[in-house]
FIKOLZA-1660 file (N, C-alpha, C; in steps of 0.1 Angstrom, whole numbers, plus 5000, padded with zeros to 4 digits):
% residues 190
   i   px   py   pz ch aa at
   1 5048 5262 5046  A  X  N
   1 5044 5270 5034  A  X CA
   1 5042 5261 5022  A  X  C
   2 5046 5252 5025  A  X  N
   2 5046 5241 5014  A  X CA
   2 5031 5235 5015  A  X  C
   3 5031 5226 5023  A  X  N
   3 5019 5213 5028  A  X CA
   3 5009 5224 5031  A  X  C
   4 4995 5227 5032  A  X  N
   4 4987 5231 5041  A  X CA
   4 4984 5224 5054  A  X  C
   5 4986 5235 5065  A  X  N
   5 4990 5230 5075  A  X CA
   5 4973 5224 5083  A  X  C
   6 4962 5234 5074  A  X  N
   6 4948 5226 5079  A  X CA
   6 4941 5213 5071  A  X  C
   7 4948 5209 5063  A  X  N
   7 4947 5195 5057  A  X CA
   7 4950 5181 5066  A  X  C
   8 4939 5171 5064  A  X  N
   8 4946 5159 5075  A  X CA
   8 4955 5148 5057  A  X  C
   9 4963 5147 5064  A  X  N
   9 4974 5136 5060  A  X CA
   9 4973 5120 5068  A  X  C
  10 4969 5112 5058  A  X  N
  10 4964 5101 5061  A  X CA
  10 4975 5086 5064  A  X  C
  11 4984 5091 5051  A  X  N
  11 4994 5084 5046  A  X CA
  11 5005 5093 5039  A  X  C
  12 5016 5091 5042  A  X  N
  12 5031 5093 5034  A  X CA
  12 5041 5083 5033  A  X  C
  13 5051 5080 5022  A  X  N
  13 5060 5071 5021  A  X CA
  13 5071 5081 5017  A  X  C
  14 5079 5075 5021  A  X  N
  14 5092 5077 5018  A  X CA
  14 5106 5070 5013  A  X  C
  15 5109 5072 4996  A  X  N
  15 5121 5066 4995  A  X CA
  15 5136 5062 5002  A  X  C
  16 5143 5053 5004  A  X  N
  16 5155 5052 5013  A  X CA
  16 5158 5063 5014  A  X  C
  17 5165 5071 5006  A  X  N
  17 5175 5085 5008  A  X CA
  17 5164 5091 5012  A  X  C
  18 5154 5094 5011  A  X  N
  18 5147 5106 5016  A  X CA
  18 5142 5117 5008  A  X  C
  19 5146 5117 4994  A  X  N
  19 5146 5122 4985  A  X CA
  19 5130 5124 4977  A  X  C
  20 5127 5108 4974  A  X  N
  20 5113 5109 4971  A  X CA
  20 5102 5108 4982  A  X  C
  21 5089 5117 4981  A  X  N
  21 5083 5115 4992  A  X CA
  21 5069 5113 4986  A  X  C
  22 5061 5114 4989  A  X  N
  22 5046 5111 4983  A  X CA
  22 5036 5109 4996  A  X  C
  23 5025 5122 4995  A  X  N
  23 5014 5121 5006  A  X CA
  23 5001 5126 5000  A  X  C
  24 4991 5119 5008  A  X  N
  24 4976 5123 4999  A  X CA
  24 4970 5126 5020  A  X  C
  25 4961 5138 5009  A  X  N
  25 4956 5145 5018  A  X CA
  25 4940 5142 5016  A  X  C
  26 4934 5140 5029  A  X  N
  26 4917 5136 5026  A  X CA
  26 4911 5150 5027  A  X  C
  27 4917 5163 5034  A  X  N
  27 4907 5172 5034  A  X CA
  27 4905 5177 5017  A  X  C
  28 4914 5178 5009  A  X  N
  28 4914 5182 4993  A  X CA
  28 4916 5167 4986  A  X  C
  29 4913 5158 4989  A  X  N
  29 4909 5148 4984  A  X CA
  29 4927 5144 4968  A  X  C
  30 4937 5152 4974  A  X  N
  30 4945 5150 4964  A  X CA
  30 4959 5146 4971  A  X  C
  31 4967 5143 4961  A  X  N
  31 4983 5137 4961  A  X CA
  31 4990 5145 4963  A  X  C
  32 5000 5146 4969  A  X  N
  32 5014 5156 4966  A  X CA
  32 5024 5148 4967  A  X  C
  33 5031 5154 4957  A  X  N
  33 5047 5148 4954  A  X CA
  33 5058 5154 4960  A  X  C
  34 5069 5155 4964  A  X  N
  34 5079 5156 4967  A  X CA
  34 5092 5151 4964  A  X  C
  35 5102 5157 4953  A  X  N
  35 5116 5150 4951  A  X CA
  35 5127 5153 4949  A  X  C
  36 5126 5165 4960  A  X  N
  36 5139 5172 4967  A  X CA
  36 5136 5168 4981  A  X  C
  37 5136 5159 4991  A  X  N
  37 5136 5155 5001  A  X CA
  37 5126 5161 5012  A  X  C
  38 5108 5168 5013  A  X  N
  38 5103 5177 5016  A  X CA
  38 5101 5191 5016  A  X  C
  39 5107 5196 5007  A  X  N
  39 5115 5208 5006  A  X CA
  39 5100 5214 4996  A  X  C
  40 5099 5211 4987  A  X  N
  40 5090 5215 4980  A  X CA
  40 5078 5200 4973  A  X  C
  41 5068 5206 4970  A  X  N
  41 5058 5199 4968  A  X CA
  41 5049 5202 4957  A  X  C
  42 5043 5194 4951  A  X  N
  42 5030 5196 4936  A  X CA
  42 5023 5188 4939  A  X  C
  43 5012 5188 4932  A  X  N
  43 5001 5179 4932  A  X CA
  43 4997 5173 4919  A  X  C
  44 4995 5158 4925  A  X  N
  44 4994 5152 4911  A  X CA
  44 4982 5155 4903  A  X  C
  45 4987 5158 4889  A  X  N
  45 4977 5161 4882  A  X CA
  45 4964 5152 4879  A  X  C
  46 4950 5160 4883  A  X  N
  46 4938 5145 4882  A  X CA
  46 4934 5136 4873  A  X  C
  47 4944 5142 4859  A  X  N
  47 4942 5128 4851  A  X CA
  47 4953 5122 4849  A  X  C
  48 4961 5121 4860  A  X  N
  48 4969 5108 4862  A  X CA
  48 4963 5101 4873  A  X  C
  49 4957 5106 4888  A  X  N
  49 4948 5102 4896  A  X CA
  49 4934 5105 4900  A  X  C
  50 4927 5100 4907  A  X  N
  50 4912 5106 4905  A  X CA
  50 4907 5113 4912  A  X  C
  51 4905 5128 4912  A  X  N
  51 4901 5136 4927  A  X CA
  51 4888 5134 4931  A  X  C
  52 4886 5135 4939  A  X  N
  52 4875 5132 4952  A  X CA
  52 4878 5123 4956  A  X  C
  53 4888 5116 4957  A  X  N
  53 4893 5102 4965  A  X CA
  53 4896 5099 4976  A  X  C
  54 4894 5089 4985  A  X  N
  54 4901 5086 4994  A  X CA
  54 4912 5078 4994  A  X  C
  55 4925 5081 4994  A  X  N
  55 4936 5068 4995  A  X CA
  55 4945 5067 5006  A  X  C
  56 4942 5055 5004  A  X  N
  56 4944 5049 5022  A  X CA
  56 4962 5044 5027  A  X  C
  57 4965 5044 5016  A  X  N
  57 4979 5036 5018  A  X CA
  57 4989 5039 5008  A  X  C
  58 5003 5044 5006  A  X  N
  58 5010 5044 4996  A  X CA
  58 5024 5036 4999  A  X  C
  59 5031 5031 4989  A  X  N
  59 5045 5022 4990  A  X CA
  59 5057 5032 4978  A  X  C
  60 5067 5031 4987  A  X  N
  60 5079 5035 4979  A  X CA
  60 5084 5028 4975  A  X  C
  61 5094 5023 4963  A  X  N
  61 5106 5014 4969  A  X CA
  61 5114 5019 4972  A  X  C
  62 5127 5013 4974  A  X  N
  62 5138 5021 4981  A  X CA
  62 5146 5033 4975  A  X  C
  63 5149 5030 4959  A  X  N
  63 5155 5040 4951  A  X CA
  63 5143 5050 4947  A  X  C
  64 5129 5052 4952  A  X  N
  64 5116 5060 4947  A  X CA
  64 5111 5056 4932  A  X  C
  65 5116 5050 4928  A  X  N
  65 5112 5046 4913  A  X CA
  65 5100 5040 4912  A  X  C
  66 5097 5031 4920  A  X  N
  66 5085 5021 4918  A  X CA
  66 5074 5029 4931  A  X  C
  67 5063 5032 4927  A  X  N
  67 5051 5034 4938  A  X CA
  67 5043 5029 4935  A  X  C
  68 5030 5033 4946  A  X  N
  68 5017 5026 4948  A  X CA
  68 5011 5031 4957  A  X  C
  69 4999 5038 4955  A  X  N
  69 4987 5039 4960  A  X CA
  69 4976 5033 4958  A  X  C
  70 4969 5028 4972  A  X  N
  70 4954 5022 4972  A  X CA
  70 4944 5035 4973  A  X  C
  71 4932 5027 4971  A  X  N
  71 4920 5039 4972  A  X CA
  71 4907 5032 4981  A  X  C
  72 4899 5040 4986  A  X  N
  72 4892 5031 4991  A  X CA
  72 4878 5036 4989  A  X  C
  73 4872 5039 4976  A  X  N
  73 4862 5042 4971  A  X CA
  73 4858 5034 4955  A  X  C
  74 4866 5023 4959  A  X  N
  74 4867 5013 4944  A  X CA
  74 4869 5021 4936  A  X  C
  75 4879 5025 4936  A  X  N
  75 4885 5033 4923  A  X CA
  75 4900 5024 4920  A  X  C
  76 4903 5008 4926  A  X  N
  76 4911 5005 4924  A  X CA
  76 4927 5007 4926  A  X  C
  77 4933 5005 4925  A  X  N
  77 4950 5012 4929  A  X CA
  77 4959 5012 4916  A  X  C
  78 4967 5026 4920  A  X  N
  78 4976 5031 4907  A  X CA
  78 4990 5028 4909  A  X  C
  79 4999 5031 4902  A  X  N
  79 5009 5025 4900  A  X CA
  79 5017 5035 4892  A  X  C
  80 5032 5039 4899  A  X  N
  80 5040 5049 4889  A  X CA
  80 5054 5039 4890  A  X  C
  81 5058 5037 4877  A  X  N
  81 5071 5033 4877  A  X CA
  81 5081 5044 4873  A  X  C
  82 5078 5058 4873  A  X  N
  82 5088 5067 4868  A  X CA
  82 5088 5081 4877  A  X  C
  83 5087 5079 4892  A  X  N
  83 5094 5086 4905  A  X CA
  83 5081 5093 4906  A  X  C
  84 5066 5088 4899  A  X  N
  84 5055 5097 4904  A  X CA
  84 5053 5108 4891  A  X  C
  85 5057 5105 4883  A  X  N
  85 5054 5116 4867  A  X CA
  85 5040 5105 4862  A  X  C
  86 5043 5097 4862  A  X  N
  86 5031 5092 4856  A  X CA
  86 5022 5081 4862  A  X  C
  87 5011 5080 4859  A  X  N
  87 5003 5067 4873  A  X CA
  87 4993 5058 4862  A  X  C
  88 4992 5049 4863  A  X  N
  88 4981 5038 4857  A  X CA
  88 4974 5029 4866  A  X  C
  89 4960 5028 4865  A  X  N
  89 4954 5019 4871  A  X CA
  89 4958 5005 4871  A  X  C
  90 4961 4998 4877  A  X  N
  90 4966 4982 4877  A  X CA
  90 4951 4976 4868  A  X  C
  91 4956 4968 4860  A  X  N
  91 4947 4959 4851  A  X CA
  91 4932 4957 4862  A  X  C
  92 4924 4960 4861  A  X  N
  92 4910 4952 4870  A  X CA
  92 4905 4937 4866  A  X  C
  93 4914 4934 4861  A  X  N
  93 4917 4915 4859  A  X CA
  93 4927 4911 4868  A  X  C
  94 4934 4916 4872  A  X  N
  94 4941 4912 4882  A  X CA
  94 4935 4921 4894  A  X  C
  95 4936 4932 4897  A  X  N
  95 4928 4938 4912  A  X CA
  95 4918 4944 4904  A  X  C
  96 4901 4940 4913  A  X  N
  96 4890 4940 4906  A  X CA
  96 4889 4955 4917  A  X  C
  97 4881 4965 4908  A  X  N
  97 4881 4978 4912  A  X CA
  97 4868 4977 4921  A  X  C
  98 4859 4970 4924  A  X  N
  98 4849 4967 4932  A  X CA
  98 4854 4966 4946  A  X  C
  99 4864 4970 4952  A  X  N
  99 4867 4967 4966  A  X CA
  99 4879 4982 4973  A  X  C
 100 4875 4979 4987  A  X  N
 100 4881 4991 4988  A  X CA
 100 4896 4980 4992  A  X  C
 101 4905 4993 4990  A  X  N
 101 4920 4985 4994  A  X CA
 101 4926 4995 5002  A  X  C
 102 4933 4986 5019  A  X  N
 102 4937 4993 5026  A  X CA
 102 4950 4997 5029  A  X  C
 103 4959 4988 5023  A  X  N
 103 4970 4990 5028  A  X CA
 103 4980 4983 5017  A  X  C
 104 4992 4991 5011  A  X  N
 104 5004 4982 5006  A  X CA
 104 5014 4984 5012  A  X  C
 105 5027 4973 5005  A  X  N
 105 5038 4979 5009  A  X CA
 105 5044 4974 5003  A  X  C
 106 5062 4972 5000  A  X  N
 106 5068 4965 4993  A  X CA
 106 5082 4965 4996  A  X  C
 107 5090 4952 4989  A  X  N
 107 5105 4948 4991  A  X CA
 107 5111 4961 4984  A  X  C
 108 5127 4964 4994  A  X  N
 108 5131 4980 4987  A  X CA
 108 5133 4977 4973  A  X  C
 109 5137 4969 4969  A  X  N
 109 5138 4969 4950  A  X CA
 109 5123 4973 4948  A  X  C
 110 5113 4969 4950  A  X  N
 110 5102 4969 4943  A  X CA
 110 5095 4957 4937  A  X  C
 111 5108 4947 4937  A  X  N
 111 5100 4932 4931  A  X CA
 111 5088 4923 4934  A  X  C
 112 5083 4924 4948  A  X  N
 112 5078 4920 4957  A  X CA
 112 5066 4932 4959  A  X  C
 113 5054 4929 4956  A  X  N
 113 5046 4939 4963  A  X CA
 113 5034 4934 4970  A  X  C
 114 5029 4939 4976  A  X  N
 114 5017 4935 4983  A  X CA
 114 5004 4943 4985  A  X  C
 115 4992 4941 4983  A  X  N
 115 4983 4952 4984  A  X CA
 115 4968 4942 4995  A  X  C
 116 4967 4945 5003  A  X  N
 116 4959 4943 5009  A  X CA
 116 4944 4949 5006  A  X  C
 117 4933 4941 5007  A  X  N
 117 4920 4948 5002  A  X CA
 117 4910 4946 5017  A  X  C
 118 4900 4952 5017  A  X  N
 118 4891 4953 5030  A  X CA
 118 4887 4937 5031  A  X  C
 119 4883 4932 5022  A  X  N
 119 4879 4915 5024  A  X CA
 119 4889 4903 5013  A  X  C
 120 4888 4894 5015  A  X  N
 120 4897 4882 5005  A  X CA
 120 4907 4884 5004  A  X  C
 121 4915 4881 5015  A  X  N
 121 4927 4878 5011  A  X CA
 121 4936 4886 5012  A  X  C
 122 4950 4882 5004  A  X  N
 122 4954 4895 4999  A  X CA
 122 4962 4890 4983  A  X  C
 123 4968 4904 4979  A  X  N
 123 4971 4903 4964  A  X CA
 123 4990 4907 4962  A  X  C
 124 4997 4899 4957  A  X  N
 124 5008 4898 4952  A  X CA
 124 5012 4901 4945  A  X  C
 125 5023 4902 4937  A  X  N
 125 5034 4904 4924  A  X CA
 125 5047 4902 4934  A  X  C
 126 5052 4891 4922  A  X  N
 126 5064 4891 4924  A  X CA
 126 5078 4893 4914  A  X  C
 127 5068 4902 4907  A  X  N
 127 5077 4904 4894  A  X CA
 127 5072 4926 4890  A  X  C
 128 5074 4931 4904  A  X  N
 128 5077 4946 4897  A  X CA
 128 5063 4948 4896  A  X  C
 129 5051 4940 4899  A  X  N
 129 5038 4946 4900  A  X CA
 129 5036 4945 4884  A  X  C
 130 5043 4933 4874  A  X  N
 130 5043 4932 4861  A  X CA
 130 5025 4923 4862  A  X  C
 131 5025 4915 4870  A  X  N
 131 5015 4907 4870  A  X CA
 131 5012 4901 4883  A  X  C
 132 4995 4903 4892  A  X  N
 132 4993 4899 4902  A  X CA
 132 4986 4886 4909  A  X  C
 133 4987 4880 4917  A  X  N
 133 4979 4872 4924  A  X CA
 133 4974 4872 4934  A  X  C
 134 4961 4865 4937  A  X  N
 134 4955 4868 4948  A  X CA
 134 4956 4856 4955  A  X  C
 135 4959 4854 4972  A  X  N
 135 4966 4849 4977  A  X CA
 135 4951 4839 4989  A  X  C
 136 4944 4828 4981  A  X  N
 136 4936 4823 4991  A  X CA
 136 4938 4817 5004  A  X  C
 137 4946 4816 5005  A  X  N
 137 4952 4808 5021  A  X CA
 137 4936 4810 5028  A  X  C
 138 4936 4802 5040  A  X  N
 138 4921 4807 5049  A  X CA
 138 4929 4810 5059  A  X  C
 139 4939 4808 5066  A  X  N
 139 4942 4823 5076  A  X CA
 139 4943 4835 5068  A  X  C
 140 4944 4839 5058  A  X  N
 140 4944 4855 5049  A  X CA
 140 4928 4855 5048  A  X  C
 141 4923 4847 5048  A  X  N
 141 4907 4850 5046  A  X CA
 141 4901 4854 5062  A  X  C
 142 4903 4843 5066  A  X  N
 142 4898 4847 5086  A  X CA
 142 4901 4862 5089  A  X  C
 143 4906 4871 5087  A  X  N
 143 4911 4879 5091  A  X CA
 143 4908 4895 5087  A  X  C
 144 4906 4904 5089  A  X  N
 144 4904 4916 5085  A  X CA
 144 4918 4926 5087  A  X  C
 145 4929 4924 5079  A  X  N
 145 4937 4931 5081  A  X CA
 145 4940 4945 5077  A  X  C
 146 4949 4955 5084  A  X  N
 146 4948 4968 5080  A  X CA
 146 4959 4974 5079  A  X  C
 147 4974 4968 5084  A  X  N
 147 4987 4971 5083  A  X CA
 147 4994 4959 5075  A  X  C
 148 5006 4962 5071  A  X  N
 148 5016 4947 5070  A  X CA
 148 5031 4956 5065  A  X  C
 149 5041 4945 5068  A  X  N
 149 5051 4950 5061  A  X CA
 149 5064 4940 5060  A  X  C
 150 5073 4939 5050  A  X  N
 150 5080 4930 5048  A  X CA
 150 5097 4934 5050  A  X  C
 151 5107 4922 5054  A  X  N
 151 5121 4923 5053  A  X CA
 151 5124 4932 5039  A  X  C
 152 5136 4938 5035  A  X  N
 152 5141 4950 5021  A  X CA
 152 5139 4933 5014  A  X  C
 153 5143 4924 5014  A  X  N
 153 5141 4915 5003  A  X CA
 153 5135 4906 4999  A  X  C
 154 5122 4910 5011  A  X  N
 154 5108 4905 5009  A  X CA
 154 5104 4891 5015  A  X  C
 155 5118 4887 5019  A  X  N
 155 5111 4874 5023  A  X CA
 155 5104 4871 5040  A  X  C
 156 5102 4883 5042  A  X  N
 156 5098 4881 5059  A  X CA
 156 5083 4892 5056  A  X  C
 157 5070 4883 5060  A  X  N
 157 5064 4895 5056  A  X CA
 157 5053 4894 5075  A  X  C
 158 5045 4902 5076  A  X  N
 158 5041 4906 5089  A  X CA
 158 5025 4916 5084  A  X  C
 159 5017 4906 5093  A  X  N
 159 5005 4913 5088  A  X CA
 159 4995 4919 5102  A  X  C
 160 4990 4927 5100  A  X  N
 160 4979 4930 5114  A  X CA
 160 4961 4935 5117  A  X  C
 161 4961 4925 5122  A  X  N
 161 4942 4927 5118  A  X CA
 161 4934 4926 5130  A  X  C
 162 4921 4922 5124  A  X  N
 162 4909 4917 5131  A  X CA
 162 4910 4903 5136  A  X  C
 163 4910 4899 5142  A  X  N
 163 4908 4882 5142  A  X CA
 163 4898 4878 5142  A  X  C
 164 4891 4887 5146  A  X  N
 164 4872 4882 5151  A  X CA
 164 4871 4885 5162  A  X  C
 165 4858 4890 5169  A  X  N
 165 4855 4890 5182  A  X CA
 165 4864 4903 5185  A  X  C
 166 4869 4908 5197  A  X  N
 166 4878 4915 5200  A  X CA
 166 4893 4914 5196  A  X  C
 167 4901 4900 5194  A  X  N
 167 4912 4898 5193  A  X CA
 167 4921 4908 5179  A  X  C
 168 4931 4911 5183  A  X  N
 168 4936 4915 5173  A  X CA
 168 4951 4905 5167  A  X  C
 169 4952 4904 5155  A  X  N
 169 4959 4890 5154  A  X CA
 169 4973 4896 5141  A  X  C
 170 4987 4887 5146  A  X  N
 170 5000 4893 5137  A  X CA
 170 4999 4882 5136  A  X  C
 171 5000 4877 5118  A  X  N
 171 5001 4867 5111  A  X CA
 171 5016 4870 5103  A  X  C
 172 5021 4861 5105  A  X  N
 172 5038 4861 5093  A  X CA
 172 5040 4850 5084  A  X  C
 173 5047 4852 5071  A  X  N
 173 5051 4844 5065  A  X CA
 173 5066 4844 5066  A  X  C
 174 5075 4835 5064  A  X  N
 174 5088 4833 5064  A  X CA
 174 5097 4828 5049  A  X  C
 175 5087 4830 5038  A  X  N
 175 5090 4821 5027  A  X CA
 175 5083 4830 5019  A  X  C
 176 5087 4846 5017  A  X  N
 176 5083 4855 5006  A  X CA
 176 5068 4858 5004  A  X  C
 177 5057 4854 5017  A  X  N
 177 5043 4852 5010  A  X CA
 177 5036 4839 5008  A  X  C
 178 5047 4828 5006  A  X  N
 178 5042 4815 5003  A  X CA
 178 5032 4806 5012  A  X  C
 179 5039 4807 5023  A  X  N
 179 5027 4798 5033  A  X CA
 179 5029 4809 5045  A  X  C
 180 5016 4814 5054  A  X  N
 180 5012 4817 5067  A  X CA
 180 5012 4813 5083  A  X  C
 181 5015 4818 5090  A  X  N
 181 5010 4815 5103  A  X CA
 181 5009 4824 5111  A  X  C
 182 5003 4822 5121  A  X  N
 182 5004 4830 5137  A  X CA
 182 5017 4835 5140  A  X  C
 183 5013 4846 5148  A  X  N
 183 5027 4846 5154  A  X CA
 183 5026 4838 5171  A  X  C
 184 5019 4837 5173  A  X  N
 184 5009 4834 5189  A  X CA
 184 4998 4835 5193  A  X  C
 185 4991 4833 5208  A  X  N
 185 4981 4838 5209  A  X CA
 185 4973 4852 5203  A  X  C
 186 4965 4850 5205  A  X  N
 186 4955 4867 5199  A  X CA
 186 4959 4876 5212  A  X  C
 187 4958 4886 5203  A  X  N
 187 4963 4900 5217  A  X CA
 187 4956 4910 5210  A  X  C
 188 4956 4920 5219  A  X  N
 188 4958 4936 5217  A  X CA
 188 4965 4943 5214  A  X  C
 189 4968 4947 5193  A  X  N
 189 4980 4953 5193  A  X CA
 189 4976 4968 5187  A  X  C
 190 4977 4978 5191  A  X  N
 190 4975 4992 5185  A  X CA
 190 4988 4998 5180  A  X  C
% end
């Protein structure tokens, strides 16, 4: 009675306790919030986000305080630091709204975030999503990735893509982000 049950749901996150929840639906092109544990639900209001959207990916932290949703109609990605009452577009000096972005995620504090875009790379904060970087490594460039996700304190992170050709390729860092590698040969991972 809550969710419409003929809507597709693309993406949901969920806070540690279970408390805060957050999911965007492509059939109505909008957000819903949750912060009695699924129990009940609203929709974010469109001038906090932008309707007709597609968004591809959202991050909780652990206490629900910090979020993040990507979009993949260059409309850039938003940001609520106050449990989903309020959202801002991230600076487009740091994420340039010209790209679609597929996927985030982040350390349960929130300190650590990560946002993955359709091409170059990917893009960091290591300070609360206060200020970001874009991460040139060329294994982050070879690749077309579409998942990732990191240890609660960020320092183990795991990515999953395209490799080229057929191969599908898990790339890890072991040092917060800082330097890349393989995990092994190329495989088939769904």
């Amino acid at each position: 009675s809550q969710l419409p049950f003929d809507d597709y749901y693309n993406t949901i996150a969920t806070s540690a306790d279970g408390n805060t929840q957050l999911t965007s639906s492509n059939t109505n092109s909008n957000v819903l919030l949750s912060t009695n544990g699924g129990t009940g639900w609203t929709g974010i209001d469109s001038n906090q986000l932008p309707i007709n959207n597609s968004y591809n990916s959202i991050a909780i932290s652990g206490n629900g305080d910090i979020q993040l949703i990507t979009t993949s109609n260059n409309k850039g990605v938003y940001r609520s630091d106050d449990r989903g009452s309020t959202w801002t577009n991230i600076d487009n000096t740091q994420i340039p709204l010209n790209n679609q972005y597929k996927y985030t995620y982040m350390s349960i504090d929130g300190s650590l975030q990560v946002i993955i875009p359709s091409v170059n790379g990917l893009y960091i904060s290591r300070d609360s999503g206060s200020s970001w970087t874009q991460l040139t490594e060329s294994l982050l460039y070879s690749n077309n990735f579409f998942s990732g996700s990191c240890s609660n304190n960020g320092q183990y992170h795991f990515l999953a893509g395209e490799g080229g050709g057929d191969s599908i390729r898990i790339i890890m860092s072991l040092d917060s982000g800082k330097t890349w590698e393989t995990t092994g040969p190329y495989s088939k991972w769904n």
